[in-house]
FIRO-63341 format. One record per residue (C-alpha): chain; x, z, y; residue number from 1. Coordinates in pm, whole numbers, plus 50000, padded with zeros to 5 digits. Example, Ala and Ser with C-alpha at 12.3 -4.5 7.8 and 13.67 -1.06 7.14 Angstrom:
2
<volo A,<51230,50780,49550>,1>
<volo A,<51367,50714,49894>,2>
! end
This chain:
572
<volo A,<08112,82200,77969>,1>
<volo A,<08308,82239,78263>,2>
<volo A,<08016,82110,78475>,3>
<volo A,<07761,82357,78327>,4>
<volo A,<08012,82683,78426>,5>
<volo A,<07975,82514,78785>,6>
<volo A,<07615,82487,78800>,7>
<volo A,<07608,82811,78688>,8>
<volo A,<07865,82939,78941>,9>
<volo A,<07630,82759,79206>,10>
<volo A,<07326,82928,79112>,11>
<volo A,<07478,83246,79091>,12>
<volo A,<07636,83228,79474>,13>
<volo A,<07269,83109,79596>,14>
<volo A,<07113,83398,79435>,15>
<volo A,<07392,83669,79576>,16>
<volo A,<07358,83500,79953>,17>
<volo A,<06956,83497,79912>,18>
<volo A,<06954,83848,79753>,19>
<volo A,<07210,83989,80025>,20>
<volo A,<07007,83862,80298>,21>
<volo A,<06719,84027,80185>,22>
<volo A,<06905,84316,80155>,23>
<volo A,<07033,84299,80507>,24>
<volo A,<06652,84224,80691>,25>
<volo A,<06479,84539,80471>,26>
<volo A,<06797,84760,80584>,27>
<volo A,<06795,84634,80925>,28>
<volo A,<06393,84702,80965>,29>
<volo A,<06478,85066,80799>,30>
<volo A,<06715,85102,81105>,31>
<volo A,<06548,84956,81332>,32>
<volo A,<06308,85215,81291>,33>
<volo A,<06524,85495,81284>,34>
<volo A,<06683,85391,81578>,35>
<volo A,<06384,85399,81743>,36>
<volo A,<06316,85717,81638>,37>
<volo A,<06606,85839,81702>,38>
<volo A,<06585,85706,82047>,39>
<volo A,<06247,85847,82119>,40>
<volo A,<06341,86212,82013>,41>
<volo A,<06666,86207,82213>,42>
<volo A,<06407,86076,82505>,43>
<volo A,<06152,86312,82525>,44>
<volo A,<06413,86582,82482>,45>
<volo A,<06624,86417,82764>,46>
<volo A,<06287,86411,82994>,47>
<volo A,<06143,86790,82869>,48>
<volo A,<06498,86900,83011>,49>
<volo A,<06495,86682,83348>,50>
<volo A,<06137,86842,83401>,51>
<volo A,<06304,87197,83360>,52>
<volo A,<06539,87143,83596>,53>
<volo A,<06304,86989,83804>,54>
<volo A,<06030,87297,83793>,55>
<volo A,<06353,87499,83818>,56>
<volo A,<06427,87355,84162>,57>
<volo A,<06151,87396,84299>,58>
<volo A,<06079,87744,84177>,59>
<volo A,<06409,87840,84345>,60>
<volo A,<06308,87692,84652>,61>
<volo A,<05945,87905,84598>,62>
<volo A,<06102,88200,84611>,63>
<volo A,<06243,88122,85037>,64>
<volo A,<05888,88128,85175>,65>
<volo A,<05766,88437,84955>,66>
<volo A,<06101,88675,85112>,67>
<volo A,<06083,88524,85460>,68>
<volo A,<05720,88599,85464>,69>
<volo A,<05840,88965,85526>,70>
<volo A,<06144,88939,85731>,71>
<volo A,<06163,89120,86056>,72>
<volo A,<06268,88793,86228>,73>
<volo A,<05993,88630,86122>,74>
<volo A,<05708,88893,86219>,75>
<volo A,<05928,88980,86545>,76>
<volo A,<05872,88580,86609>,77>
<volo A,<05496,88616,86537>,78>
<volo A,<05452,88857,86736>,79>
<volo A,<05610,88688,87019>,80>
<volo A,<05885,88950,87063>,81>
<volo A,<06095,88821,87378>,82>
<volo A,<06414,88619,87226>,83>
<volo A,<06278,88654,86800>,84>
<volo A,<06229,88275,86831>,85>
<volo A,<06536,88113,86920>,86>
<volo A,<06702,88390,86733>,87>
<volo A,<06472,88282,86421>,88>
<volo A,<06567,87924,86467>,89>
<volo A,<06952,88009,86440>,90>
<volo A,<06850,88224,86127>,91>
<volo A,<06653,87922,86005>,92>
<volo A,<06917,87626,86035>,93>
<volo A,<07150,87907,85850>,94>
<volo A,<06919,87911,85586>,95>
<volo A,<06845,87545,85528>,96>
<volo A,<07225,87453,85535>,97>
<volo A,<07258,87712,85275>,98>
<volo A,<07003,87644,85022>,99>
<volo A,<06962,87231,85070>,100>
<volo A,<06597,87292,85198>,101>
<volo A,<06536,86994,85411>,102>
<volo A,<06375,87210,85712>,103>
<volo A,<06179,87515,85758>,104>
<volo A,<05973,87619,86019>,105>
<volo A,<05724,87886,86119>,106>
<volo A,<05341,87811,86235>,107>
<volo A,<05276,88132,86506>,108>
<volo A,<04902,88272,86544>,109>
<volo A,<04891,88010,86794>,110>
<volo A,<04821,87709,86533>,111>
<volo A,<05224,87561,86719>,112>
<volo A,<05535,87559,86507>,113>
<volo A,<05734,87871,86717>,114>
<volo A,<06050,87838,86544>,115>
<volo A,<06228,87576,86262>,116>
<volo A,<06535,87480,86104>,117>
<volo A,<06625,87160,86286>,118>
<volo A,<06501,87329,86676>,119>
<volo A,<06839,87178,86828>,120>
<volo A,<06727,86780,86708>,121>
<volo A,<06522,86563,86921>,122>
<volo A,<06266,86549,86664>,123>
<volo A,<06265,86926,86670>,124>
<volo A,<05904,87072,86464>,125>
<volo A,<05892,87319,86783>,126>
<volo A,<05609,87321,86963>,127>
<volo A,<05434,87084,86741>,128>
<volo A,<05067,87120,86598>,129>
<volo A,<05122,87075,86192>,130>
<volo A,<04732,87330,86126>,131>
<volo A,<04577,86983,85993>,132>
<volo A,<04845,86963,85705>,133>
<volo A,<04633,87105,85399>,134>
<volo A,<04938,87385,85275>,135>
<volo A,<04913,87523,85631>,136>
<volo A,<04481,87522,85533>,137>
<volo A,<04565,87689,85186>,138>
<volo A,<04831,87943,85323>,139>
<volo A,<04560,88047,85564>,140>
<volo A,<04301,88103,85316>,141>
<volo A,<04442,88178,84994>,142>
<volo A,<04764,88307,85067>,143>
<volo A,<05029,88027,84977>,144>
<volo A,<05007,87667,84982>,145>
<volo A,<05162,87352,84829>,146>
<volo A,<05121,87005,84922>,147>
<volo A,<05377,86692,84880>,148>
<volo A,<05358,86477,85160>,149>
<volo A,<05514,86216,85425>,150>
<volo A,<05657,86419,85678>,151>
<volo A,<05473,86363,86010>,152>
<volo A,<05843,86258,86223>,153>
<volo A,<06052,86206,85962>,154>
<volo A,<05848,86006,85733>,155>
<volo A,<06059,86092,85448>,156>
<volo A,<05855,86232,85104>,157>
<volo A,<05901,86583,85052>,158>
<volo A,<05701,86896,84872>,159>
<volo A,<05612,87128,85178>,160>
<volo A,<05572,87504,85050>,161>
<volo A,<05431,87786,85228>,162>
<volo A,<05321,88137,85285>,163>
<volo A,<05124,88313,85485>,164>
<volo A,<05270,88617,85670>,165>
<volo A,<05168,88937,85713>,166>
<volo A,<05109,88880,86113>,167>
<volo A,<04887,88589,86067>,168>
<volo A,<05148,88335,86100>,169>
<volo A,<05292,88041,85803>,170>
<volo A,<05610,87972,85680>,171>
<volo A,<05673,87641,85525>,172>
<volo A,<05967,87491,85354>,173>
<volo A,<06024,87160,85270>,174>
<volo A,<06221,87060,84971>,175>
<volo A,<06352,86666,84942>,176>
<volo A,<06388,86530,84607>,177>
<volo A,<06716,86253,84709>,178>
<volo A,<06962,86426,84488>,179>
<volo A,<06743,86471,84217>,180>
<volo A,<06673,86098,84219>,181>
<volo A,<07007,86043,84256>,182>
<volo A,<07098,86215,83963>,183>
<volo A,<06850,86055,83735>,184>
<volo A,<06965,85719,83865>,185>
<volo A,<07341,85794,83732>,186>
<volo A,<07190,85891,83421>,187>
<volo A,<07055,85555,83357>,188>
<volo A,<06680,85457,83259>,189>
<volo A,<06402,85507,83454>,190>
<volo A,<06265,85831,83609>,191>
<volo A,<05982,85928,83756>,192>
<volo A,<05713,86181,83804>,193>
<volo A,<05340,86110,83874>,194>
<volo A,<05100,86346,83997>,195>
<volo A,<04738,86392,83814>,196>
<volo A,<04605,86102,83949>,197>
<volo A,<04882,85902,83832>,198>
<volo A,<05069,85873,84125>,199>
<volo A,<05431,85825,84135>,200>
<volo A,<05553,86085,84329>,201>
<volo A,<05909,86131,84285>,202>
<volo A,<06150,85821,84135>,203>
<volo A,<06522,85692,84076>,204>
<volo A,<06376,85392,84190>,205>
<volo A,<06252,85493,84543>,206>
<volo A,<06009,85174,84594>,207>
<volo A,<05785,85329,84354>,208>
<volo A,<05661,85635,84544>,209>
<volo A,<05299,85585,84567>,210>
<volo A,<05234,85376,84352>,211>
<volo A,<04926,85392,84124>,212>
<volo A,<05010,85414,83773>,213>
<volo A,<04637,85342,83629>,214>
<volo A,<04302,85275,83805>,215>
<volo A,<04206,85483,84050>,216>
<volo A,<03810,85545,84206>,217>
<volo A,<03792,85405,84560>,218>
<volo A,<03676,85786,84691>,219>
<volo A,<03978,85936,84523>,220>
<volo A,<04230,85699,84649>,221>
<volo A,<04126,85742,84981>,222>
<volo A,<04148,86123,84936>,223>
<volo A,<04511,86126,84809>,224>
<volo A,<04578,85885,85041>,225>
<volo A,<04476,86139,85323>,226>
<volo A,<04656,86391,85175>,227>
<volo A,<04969,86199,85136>,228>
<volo A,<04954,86058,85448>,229>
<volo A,<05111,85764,85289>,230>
<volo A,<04922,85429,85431>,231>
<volo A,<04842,85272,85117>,232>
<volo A,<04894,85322,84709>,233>
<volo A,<05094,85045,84577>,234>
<volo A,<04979,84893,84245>,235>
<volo A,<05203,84980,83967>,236>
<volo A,<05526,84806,83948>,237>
<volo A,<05502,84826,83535>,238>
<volo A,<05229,84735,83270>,239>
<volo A,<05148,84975,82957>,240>
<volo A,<05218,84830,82609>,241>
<volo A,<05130,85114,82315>,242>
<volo A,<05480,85383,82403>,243>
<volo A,<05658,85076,82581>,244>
<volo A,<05629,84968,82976>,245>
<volo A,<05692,84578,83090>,246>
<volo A,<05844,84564,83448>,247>
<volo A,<05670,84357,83679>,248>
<volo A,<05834,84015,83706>,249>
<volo A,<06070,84082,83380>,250>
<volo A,<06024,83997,83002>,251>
<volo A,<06161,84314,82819>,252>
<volo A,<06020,84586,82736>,253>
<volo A,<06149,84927,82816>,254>
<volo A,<06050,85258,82555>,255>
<volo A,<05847,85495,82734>,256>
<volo A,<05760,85886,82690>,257>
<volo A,<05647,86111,82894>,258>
<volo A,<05608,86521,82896>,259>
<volo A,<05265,86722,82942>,260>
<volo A,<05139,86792,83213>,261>
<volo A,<05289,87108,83430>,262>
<volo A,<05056,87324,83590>,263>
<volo A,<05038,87119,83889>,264>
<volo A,<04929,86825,83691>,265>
<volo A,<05287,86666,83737>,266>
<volo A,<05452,86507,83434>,267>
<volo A,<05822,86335,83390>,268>
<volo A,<05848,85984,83287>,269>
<volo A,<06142,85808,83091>,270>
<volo A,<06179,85474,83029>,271>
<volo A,<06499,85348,82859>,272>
<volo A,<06577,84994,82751>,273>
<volo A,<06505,84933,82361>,274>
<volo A,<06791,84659,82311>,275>
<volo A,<07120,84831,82398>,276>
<volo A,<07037,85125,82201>,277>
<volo A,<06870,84990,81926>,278>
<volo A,<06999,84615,81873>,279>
<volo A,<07372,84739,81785>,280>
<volo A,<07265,84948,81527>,281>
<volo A,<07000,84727,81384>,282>
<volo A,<07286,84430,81402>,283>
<volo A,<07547,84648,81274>,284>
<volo A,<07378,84781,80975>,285>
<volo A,<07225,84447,80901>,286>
<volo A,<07595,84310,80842>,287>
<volo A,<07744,84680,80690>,288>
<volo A,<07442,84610,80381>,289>
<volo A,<07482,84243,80374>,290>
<volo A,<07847,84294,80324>,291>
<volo A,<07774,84597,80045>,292>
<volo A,<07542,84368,79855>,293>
<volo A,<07775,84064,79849>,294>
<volo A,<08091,84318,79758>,295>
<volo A,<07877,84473,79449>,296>
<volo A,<07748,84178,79369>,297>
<volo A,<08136,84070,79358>,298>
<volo A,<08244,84304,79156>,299>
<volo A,<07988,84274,78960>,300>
<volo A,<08055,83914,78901>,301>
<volo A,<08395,83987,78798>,302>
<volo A,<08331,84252,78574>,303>
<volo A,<08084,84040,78373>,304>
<volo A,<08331,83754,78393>,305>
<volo A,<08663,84015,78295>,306>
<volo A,<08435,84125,78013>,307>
<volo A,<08333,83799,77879>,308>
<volo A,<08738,83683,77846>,309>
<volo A,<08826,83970,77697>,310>
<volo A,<08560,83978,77461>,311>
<volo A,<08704,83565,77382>,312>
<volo A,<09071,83675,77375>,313>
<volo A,<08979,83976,77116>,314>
<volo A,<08743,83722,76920>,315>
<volo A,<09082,83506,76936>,316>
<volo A,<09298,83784,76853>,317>
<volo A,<09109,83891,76569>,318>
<volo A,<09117,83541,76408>,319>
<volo A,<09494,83490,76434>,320>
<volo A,<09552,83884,76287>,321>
<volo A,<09348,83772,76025>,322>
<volo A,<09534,83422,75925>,323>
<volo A,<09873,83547,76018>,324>
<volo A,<09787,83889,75790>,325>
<volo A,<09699,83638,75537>,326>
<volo A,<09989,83412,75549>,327>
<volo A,<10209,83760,75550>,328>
<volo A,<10038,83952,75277>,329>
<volo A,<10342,83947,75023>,330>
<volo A,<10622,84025,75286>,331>
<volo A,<10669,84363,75419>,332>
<volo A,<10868,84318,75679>,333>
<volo A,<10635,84025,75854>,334>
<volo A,<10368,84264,75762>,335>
<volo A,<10540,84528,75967>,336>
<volo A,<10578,84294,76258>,337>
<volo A,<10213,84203,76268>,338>
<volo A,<10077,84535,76298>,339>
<volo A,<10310,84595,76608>,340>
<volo A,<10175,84322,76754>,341>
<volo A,<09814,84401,76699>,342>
<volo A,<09911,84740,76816>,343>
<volo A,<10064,84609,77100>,344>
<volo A,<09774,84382,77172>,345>
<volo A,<09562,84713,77143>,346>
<volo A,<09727,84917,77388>,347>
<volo A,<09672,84583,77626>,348>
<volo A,<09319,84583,77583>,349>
<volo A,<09277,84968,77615>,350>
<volo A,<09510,84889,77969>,351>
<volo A,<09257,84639,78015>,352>
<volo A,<08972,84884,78011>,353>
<volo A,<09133,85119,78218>,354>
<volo A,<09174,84865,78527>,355>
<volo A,<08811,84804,78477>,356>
<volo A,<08690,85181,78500>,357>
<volo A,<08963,85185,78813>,358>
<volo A,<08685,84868,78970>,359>
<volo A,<08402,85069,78921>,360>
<volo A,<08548,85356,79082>,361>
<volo A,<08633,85189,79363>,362>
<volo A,<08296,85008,79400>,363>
<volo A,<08171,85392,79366>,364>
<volo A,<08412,85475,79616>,365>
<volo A,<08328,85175,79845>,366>
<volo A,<07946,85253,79819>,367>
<volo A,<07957,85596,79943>,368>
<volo A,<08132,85556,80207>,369>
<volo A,<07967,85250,80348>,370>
<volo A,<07687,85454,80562>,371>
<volo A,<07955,85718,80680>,372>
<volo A,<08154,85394,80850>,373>
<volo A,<07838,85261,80952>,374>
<volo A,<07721,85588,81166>,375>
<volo A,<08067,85590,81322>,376>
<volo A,<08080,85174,81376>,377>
<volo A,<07681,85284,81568>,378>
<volo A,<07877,85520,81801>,379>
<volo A,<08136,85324,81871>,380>
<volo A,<07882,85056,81949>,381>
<volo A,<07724,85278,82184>,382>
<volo A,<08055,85367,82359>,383>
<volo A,<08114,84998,82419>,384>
<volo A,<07796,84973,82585>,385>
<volo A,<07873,85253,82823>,386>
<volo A,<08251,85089,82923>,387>
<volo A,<08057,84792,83002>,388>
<volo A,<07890,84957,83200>,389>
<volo A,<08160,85148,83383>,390>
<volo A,<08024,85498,83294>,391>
<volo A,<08333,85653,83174>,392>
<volo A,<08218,86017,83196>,393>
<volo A,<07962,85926,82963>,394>
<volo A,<08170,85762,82717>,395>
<volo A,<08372,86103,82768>,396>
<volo A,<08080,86275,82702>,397>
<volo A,<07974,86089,82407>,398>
<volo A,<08306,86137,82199>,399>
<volo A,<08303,86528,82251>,400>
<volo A,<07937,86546,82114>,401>
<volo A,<08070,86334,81800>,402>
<volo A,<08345,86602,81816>,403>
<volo A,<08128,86918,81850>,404>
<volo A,<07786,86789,81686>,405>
<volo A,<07826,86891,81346>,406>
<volo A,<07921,87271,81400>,407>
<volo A,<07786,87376,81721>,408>
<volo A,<07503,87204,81920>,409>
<volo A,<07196,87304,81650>,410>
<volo A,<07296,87667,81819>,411>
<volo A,<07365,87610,82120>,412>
<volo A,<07079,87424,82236>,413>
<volo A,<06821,87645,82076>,414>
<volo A,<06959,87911,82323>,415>
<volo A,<07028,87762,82685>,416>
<volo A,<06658,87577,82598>,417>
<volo A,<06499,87945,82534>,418>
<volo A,<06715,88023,82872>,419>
<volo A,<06599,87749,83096>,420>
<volo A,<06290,87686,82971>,421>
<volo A,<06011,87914,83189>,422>
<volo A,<05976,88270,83063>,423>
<volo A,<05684,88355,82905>,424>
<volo A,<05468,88640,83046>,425>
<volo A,<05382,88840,82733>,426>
<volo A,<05554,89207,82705>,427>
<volo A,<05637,89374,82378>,428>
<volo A,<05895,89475,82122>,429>
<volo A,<06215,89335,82173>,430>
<volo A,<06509,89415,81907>,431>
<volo A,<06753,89480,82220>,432>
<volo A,<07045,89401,81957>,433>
<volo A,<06885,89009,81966>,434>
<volo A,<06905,89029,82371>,435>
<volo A,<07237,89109,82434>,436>
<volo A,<07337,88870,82142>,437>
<volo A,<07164,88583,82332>,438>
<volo A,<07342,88651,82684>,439>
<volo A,<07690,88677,82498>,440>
<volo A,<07625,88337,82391>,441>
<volo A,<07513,88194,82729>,442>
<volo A,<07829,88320,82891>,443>
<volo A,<08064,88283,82620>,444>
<volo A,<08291,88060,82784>,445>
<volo A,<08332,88289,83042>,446>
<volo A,<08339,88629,82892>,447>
<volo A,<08631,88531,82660>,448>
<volo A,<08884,88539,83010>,449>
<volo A,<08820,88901,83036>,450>
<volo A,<08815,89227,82800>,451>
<volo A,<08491,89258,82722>,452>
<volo A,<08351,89522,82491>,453>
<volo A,<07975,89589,82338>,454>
<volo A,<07884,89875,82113>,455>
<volo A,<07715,89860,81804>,456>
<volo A,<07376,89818,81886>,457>
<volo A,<07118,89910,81588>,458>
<volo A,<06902,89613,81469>,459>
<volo A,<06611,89878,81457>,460>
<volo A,<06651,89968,81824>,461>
<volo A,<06377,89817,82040>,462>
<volo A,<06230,89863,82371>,463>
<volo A,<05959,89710,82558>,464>
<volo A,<06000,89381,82730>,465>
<volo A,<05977,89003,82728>,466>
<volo A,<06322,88853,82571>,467>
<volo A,<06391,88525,82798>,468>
<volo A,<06343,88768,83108>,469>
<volo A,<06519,89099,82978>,470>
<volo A,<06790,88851,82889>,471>
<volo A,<06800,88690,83259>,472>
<volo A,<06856,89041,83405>,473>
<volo A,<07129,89102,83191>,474>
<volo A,<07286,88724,83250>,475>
<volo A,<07241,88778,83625>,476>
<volo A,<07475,89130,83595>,477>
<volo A,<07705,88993,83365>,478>
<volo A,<07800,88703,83599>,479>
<volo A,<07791,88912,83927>,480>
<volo A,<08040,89132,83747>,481>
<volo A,<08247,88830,83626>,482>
<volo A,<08242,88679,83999>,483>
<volo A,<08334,89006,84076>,484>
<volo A,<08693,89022,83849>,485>
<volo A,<08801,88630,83992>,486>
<volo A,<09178,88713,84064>,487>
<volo A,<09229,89028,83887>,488>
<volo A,<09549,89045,83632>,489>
<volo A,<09315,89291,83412>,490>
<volo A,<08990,89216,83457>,491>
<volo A,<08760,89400,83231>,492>
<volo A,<08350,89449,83156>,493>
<volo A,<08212,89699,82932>,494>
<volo A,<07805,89713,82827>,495>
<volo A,<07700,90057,82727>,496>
<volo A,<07400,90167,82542>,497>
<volo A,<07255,90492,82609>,498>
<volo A,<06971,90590,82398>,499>
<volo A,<06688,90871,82449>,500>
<volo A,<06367,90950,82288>,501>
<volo A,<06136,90754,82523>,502>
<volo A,<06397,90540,82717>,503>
<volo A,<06696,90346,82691>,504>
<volo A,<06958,90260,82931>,505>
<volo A,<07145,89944,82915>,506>
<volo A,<07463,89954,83149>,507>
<volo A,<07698,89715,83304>,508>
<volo A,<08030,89819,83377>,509>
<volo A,<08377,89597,83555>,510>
<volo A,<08689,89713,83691>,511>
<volo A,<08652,89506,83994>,512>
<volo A,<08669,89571,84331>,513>
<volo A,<08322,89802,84343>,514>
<volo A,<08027,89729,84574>,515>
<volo A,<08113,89729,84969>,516>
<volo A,<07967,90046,85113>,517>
<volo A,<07763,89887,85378>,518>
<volo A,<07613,89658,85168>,519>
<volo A,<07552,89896,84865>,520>
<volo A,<07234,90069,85072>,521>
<volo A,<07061,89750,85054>,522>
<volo A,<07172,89581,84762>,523>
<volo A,<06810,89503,84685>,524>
<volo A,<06666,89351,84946>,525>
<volo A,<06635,88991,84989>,526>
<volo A,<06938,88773,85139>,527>
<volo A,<07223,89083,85105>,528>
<volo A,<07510,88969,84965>,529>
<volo A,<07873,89042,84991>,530>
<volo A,<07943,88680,84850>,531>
<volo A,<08016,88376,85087>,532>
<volo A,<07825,88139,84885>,533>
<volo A,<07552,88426,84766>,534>
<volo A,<07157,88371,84841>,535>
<volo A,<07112,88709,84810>,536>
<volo A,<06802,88733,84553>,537>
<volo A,<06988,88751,84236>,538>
<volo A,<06949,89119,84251>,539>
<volo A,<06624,89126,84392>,540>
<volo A,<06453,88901,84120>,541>
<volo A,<06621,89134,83866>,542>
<volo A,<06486,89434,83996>,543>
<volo A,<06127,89276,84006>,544>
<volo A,<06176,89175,83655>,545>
<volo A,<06235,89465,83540>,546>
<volo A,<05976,89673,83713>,547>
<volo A,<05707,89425,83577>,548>
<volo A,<05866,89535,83232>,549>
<volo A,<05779,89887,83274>,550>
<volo A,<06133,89977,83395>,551>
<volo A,<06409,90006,83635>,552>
<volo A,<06716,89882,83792>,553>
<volo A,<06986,90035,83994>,554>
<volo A,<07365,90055,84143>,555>
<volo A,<07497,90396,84035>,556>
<volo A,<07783,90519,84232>,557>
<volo A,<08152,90522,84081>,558>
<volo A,<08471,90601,84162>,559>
<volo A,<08607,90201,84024>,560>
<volo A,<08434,89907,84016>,561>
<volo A,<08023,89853,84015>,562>
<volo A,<07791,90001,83770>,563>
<volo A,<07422,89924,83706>,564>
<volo A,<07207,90088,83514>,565>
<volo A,<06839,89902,83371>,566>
<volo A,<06647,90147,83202>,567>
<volo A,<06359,90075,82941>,568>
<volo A,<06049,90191,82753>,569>
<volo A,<06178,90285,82357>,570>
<volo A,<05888,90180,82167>,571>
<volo A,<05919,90496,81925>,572>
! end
């Protein structure tokens, strides 16, 4: 007998460990491939962002050749006014210190750089015949230029833009990508951006510039080559498996996406290393369900076992109630005594079942709230990965998003993405309600360290513009007003809505210090600021904005602090 409960026992032990390993490889495939999911989404949003911010730099940098095109300096220069070119080149080093350009430099009618950033350096651009480059070619014949390039003396990689002026001459700026690269290499993974050819162009690894990512024709090659002025395209340092890259010379396999193409043909790579991210979670949920099944399969056990006693302990019961109920029949008293005892035997077994509804409600219990400490034991995982690492800001960073993710990032992003992401070119109703909304959420931080008040703004009222950009003028005033109120002990903005039958006027109001005199009369023209660290083109991109919207923008005089005024179509 004894020996048939243990083979029994045996069989049912093999069959739990067989059944929870099953169990643990289907759960750990299931995560597997949500982990990889997961990691892929978090990817391609991670590398749609870095190639915002990338387009976003160099946009910025755009903008230096399209003002200085029309600056006095720079046509007095063309013109060969006596002293505009070394006073251009002070102007010029000003300018590169202040917006990280890595030089700029002006091509006279006389095909020679007359004036640059870096004039006072003994590999000065002054002088110095750049008309074969092919942006100074496009500047000359279609107006502006771009062209990423060694530089000729420094031999550094850089994107050269330029403009033609309006005396015949070029300006050119070239914009270095170092900190950029820098940047992505903190972030970890692999970055890097390849032209339409499938050239590397920019990279946190900088040994891959130039390389070839994919076959090129010997004709093109040759071309880009000549372009580039790089001697020779390296082969790639990376082979293509389905969405995953193998590194030269290394075994593993790195997950790789990519973004679409811009409209220069350049598109971000990421490439991020499958095990870290995905092994702890595929590990770690492997054990949680192999751990569940063995713990139901436990109780489960038990139960059946609990059951199966007290079913033989009743069956007992019974048959001594029955003889000692027999024996008893003619005496009261012992009569009596056994029905206590059965009723005290009763109130055992109802105990009994009780404790065993208590098991399955903690097996309930225990079920629900094994995926819950699963999730958290993933994050934690990932945390530990990131110590190892040394990347404490990260782990920092990780715990607030566990912190904040469930209430306030599905918001949040939606917004500063609309915000960042290019604004798109099409005009037409805008509920101006929705716009002023979206900038008091962009600046929320900041607008709740002053008094700031809004009036009711009809949901019905709407004018005509494009929302991303009406918003951007509005962001841009807001924050000039906030820089405005630093150090004030009641600093204060107001936004005012004035409403007519064809237009509406959206103000700005602060109690700040008001808008210097002197600088007030050109407030709109490129590089004016009264701000140390000011470009000077916040302004002036918010007044084109708005003119290409049908409207207008402008300072209106007040007695205390600044006031603007943008005015707008109604749409009736």
């Amino acid at each position: 007998m004894r020996g048939g409960l243990r083979s029994t026992w045996l069989r049912w032990v093999f069959a739990a460990v067989l059944l929870s390993i099953l169990v643990a490889v289907a759960v750990g495939r299931l995560a597997e491939r949500r982990a990889r999911a997961d990691l892929v989404a978090s990817m391609e949003a991670d590398a749609r962002l870095r190639q915002v911010l990338l387009a976003s730099e160099i946009a910025r940098f755009r903008l230096l050749p399209l003002a200085l095109a029309d600056d006095r300096d720079v046509v007095a220069a063309v013109r060969g006014a006596d002293g505009a070119a070394r006073s251009l080149d002070r102007k010029l080093a000003a300018m590169a210190k202040s917006t990280g350009a890595s030089v700029i430099y002006v091509i006279g009618r006389g095909k020679f750089a007359i004036a640059a950033s870096n004039w006072a350096d003994p590999q000065s651009f002054v002088g110095k015949d750049y008309t074969f480059r092919r942006y100074y070619r496009d500047a000359m014949w279609y107006g502006a230029g771009t062209q990423f390039a060694l530089g000729t003396v420094s031999h550094r990689p850089g994107l050269y833009l330029s403009r033609r002026t309006a005396e015949g001459g070029v300006v050119i700026v070239k914009l270095e990508f170092d900190r950029i690269e820098q940047e992505w290499r903190a972030a970890g993974g692999i970055t890097f951006v390849t032209d339409r050819a499938g050239v590397v162009l920019i990279s946190s690894r900088p040994s891959w510039r130039f390389a070839a990512t994919r076959p090129i024709a010997p004709a093109i090659a040759a071309a880009l080559r000549a372009d580039s002025g790089a001697g020779a395209l390296r082969t790639a340092p990376f082979a293509m498996i389905g969405d995953a890259i193998r590194l030269n010379g290394d075994r593993r396999r790195l997950q790789h996406v990519a973004t679409d193409a811009d409209t220069a043909g350049w598109r971000v790579h990421l490439a991020m290393p499958l095990q870290p991210a995905v092994g702890g979670v595929v590990r770690g949920s492997a054990i949680a369900a192999a751990i569940a099944t063995l713990a139901l399969l436990a109780i489960a056990w038990g139960l059946h076992e609990r059951s199966r006693r007290r079913a033989l302990r009743t069956s007992e019961l019974e048959a001594a109630v029955a003889d000692r109920t027999r024996l008893l029949r003619g005496e009261m008293e012992e009569r009596a005594a056994a029905e206590a005892r059965a009723a005290d035997l009763r109130e055992g077994l109802r105990q009994a079942n009780r404790l065993a509804a208590l098991g399955q409600i903690t097996a309930s219990v225990a079920h629900e709230t094994a995926q819950p400490i699963a999730a958290i034991r993933n994050y934690v995982a990932a945390a530990r990965q990131l110590l190892v690492r040394g990347d404490a800001r990260q782990v920092d960073d990780n715990l607030g998003a566990i912190a904040r993710l469930t209430d306030r990032i599905g918001l949040v992003t939606a917004e500063l993405r609309g915000f960042a992401r290019k604004g798109s070119g099409t005009i037409g109703p805008v509920p101006l309600a929705d716009v002023v909304d979206g900038a008091r959420l962009i600046l929320k931080e900041r607008l709740s360290e002053v008094a700031f008040t809004v009036p009711d703004i009809p949901p019905d009222l709407m004018v005509v513009a494009g929302r991303v950009r009406l918003e951007q003028v509005l962001v841009n005033l807001l924050q000039n007003a906030l820089e405005a109120l630093g150090g004030r002990p009641d600093p204060a903005i107001a936004i005012e809505v004035q409403v007519e039958p064809t237009v509406v006027a959206l103000v700005v109001a602060d109690n700040g210090p008001g808008i210097d005199p002197s600088v007030a009369e050109r407030m709109f023209t490129p590089f004016v600021t009264s701000r140390p660290t000011g470009l000077g083109l916040g302004l002036v991109i918010a007044q084109d904005i708005m003119t290409d919207l049908g409207g207008t923008l402008r300072l209106i005089p007040t007695a205390r602090g600044a006031r603007f005024e943008a005015t707008l179509r109604r749409v009736p």
